[in-house]
N, C-alpha and C positions, 0 to 999 in steps of 0.2 A: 095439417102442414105438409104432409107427404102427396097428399092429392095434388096442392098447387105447387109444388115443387115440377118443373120442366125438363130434360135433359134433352140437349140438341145431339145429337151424333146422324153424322149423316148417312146414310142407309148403306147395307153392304152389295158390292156389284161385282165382285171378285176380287180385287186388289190389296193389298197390303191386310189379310186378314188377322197378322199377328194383331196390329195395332189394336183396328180395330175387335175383337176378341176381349182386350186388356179392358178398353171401354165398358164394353156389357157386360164383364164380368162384377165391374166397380159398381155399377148402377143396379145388379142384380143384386148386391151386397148390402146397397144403402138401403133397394126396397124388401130386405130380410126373402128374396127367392134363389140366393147364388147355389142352395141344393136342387134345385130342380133342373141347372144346367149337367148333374152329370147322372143321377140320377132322377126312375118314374115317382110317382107320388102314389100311396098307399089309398089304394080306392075303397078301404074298408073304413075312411074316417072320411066325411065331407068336408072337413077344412081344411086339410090336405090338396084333396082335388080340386076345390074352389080354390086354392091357391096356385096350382099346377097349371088350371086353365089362366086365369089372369099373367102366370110367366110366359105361356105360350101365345098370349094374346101380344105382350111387350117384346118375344123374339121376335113375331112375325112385322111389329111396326119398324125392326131394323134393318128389315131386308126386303131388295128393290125387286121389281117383279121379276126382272130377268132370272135372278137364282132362285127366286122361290117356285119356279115352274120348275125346278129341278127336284123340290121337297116336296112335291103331291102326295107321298104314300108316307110321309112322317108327318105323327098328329100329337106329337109333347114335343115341350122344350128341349128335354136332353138328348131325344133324338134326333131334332133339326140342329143343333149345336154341335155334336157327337158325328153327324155326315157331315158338314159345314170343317169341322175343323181336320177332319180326314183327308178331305178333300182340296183346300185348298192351302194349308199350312202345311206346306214343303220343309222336313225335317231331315233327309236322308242325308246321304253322306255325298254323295253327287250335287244336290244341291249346294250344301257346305264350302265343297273343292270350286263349284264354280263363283259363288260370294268370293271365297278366298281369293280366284284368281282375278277378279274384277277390283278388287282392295289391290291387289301388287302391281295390277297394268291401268290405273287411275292415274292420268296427269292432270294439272292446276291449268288450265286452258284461259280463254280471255274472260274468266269472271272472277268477281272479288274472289278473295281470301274466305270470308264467310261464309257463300255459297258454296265453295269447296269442303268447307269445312260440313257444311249440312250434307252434302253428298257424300262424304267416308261416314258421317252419324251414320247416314242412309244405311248405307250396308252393312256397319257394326250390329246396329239393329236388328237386321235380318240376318245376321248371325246367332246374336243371341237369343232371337225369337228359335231359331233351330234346335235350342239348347243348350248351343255350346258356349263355354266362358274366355272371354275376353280380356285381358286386361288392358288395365291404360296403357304401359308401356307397349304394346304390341300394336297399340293405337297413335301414340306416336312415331312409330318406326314406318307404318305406313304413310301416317300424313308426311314425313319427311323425304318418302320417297317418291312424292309424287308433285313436288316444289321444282321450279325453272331453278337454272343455272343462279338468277340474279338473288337467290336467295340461298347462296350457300354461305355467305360470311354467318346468317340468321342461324343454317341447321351445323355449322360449326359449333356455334355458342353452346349451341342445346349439347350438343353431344356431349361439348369438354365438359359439364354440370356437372357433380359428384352423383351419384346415383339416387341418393336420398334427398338432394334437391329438385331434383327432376319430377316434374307432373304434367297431368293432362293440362290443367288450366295456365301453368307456367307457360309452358310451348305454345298453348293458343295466344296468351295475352302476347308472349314475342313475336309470334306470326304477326300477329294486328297493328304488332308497333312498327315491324320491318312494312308493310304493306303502305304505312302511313307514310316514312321514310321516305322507301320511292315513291310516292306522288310525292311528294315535295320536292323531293328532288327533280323529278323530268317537269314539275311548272316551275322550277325555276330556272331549266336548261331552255323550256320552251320560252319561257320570259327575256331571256338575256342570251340571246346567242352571240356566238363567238366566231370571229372571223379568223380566220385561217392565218392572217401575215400579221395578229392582234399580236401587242407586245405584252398585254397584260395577265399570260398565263403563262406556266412552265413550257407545255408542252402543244403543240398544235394539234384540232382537231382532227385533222387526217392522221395521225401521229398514235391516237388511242387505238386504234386498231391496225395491227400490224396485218400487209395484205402481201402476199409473196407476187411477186412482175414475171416470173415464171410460170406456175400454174394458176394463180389467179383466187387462190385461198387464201382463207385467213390462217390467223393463231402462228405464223409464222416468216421466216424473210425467205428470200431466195439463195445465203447461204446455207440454211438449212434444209433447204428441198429437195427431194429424193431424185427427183429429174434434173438437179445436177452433181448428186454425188456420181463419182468417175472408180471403175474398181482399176487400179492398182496393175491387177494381174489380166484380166479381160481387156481392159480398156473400155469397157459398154458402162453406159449411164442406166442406174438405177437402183446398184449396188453397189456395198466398199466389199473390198477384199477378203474381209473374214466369212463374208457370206456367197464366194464365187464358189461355183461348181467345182472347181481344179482340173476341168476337161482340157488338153492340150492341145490334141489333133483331133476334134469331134466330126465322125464320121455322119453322112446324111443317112437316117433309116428312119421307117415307118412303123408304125404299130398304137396299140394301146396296151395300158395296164388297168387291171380293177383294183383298190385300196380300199381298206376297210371304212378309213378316214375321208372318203370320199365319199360324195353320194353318186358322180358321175365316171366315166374311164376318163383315163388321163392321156393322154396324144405324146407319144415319141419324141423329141426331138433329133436325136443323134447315137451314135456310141462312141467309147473310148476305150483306153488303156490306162488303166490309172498303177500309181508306185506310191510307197507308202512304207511305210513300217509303224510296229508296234511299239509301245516304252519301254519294252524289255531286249528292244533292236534285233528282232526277226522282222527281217524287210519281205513283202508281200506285193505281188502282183496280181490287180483285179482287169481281167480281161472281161470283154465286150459289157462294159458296164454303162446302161442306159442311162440318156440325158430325161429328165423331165421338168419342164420349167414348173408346172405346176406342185410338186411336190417340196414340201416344207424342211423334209430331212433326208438322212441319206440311211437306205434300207439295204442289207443283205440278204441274198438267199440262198436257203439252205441246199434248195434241188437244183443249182446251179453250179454249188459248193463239189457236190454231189455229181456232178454231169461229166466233170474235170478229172474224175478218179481219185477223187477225198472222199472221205467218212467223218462226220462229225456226233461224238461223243457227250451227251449232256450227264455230268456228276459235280456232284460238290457244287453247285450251282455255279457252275463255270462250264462253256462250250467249248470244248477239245476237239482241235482239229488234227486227222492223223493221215498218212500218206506212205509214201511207201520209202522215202529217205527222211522223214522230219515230219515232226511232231510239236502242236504249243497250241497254249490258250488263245484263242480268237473274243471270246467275250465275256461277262461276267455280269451275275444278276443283283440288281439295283434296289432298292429300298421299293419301287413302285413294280415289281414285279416282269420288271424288261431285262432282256441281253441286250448289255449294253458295249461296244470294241471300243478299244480307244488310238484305234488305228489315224494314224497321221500323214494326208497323203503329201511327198515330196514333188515339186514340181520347178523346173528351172526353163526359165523365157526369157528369152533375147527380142528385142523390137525394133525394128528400123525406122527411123522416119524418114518421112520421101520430100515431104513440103519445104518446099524453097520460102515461105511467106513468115516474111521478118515479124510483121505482128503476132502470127500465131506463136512464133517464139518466143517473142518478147513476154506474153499474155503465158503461157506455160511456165517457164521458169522463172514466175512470180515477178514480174515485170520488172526483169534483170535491164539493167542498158548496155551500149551498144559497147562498149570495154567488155561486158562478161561475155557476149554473144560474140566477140571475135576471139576468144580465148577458147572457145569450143570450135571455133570453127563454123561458125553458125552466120548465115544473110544479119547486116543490119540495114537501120531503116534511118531516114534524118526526118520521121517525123516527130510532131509536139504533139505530146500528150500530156492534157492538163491538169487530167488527173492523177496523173503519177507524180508530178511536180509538187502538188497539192498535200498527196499521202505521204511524202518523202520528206515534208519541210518540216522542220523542228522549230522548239519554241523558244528564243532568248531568254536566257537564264535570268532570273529574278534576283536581282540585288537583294543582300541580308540587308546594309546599311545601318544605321545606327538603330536598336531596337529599343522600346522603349517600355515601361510596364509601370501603373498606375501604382502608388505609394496606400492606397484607402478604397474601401468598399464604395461601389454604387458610382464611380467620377467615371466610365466608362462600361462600355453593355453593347458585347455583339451581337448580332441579332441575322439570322436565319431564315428562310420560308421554303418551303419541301413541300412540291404537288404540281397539281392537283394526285392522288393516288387512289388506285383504284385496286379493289374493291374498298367501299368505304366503310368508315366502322361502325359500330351496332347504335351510333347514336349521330349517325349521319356526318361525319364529318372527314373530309377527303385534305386537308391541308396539314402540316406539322410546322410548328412554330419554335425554334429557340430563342435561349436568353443565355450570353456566357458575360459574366463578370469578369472586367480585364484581371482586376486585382487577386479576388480567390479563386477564377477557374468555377468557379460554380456555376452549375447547366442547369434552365429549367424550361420543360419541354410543355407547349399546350399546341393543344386540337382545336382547329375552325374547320367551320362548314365553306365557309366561299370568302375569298381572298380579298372580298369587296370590304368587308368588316374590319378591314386596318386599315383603309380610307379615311 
């Protein structure tokens, strides 16, 4: 029986030698030689060695000529087994670190679900062929960090799971069900599209994706866009106020500075005089203090502190600065190991404006009309602007009038529809439906997939 029994495996050529390894070990098991893969055969007993040669005759039919030109000088099985797995079954610890790092920079690119899913097996695999152990969960946290945007309502679910509900097969079967979802959903988007001035949806297709007319991104409008926040105290666009420099009269200089935080020097802009005081109201002047746009915080230093004829004292993890009329704390050390001041700089700015153009003023003082603009003393203009007409018009109050309310359940039923909304939920459906009974108030709320269905 054993004779005509066959085993296909196809011959080794250098690649994936865990696997294969695992093969010939099971076929050396069933034909009773799996000892002659690690150990020689007792050449004092001939059934032994007749059995030694016949394992060495079934290693050599599993490997292709290419690597057995490498085995000339090995003439048993557990020697050509024994180089073989030396050789090409990568077990170190470098190996390890780079599977690892191929698992965490894995993204779901344009193939199924499945194949992706075969591709993380792929290298759990060659993880644990190294040795090391794996769990599921460690196997899900990777497939879920290698999922598109459009499948975050999917790794939501998973996540909120209680811990003890959570498995491997649970999060595959919901990957496959989300996977299904969306195609259904984009051929039915592709099937029935929707024209833009259609009355038959909440919200118009150009509408789903907010696009800003100022920089030209999405994810947001253009009163939220950094290129038109206006700071306060600078007047330059790009920042509000709590995040200006507080430079008053910024002088023009050159230079650079090296940061640790940096990989490159950083370029000068200017200097100043900056005023300030600390919480315990010792006021402080920092002179020649450098502008850099590129730096994220505001840094002092000590050899500069130092340069002015101060001495600074570090005890009691507080920075003591002392001089030769006045002495006080300048900084204090922080839970994360920094001096930290909680100096305040004081700055006072007067602005002039010069522009005669009535629209710009109209348009700045929140599109006052021409009564607030001559109370200032401010150009007005007699033109019409139809948009301000538009923002300004209020809505006629809505008669109460006689109200009326049903005597018995079910003689009356408000009814509701909310959508399309997006993201949609774990079983496809982007629409909310209610039902309120005039009589009890009673609310019952369902979910559809497409608004066609109460047609």
């Amino acid at each position: 029986m054993d004779a005509e029994l066959k085993y296909c495996v196809d011959q080794f050529e250098g690649a994936n030698f865990a696997v294969w390894a695992r093969r010939i070990e099971s076929i050396f098991v069933a034909k009773n030689l799996d000892k002659f893969l690690s150990k020689e055969a007792d050449e004092t007993k001939e059934n032994k060695v007749s059995a030694s040669k016949k394992a060495y005759a079934l290693m050599l039919s599993f490997i292709s000529g290419n690597v057995l030109v490498s085995l000339s000088d090995e003439n048993t099985c557990a020697s050509n087994f024994q180089k073989l797995r030396s050789t090409y079954l990568r077990d170190g610890a470098v190996n390890q670190i780079l599977i690892r790092k191929r698992l965490s920079m894995l993204k779901k690119k344009e193939v199924s679900t499945q194949e992706h899913l075969n591709q993380v097996n792929g290298l759990v695999n060659q993880l644990k062929s190294c040795g090391m152990k794996i769990s599921d969960m460690d196997i899900i946290v990777y497939i879920l960090m290698s999922l598109p945007p459009e499948y975050d309502s999917t790794k939501s679910a998973i996540e909120n799971q209680p811990s003890e509900h959570v498995s491997l097969q649970f999060a595959v079967s919901r990957l496959l069900d989300a996977e299904a979802l969306l195609k259904d959903w984009r051929v039915s988007e592709t099937k029935a599209p929707r024209s833009e001035l259609s009355n038959d949806i909440a919200f118009s297709t150009n509408q789903r994706t907010l696009v800003c007319f100022k920089c030209s991104k999405k994810r947001h409008i253009a009163r939220f866009c950094d290129k038109t926040v206006v700071c306060h105290h600078c007047v330059k666009l790009g920042h509000k106020k709590r995040n200006c420099r507080y430079l008053t009269q910024l002088k023009p200089s050159s230079g650079t500075v090296s940061c640790a935080s940096k990989s490159s020097l950083l370029e000068v802009a200017g200097t100043d005089v900056i005023r300030g005081r600390l919480k315990n109201g010792q006021e402080i002047v920092l002179t020649n203090v450098l502008f850099i746009s590129e730096l994220n915080g505001n840094l002092i230093s000590i050899k500069q502190i130092q340069k002015v004829g101060y001495s600074v004292l570090f005890k009691d993890n507080k920075a003591i600065v002392k001089g030769k009329s006045k002495t006080f704390v300048l900084c204090e050390l922080n839970s994360k190991g920094q001096y930290v001041s909680d100096f305040i700089p004081t700055v006072w700015n007067i602005f002039v404006a010069e522009t005669e153009e009535a629209e710009l003023w109209h348009r700045r003082l929140g599109h006052s009309g021409n009564h607030a603009l001559r109370k200032f003393g401010l150009p007005t203009s007699d033109s019409f602007y139809e948009n301000c007409v538009l923002a300004k018009q209020s809505a006629e109050p809505i008669g109460k009038g006689n109200s009326r309310r049903e005597n018995a359940p079910m003689r009356m039923i408000h009814s509701d529809l909310c959508g399309p909304v997006e993201p949609a939920t774990l079983s496809g459906e982007h629409y909310v439906l209610t039902f309120v009974d005039d009589y009890s108030r009673f609310c019952d709320v369902r979910f559809i997939k497409r608004k066609v269905i109460l047609l």
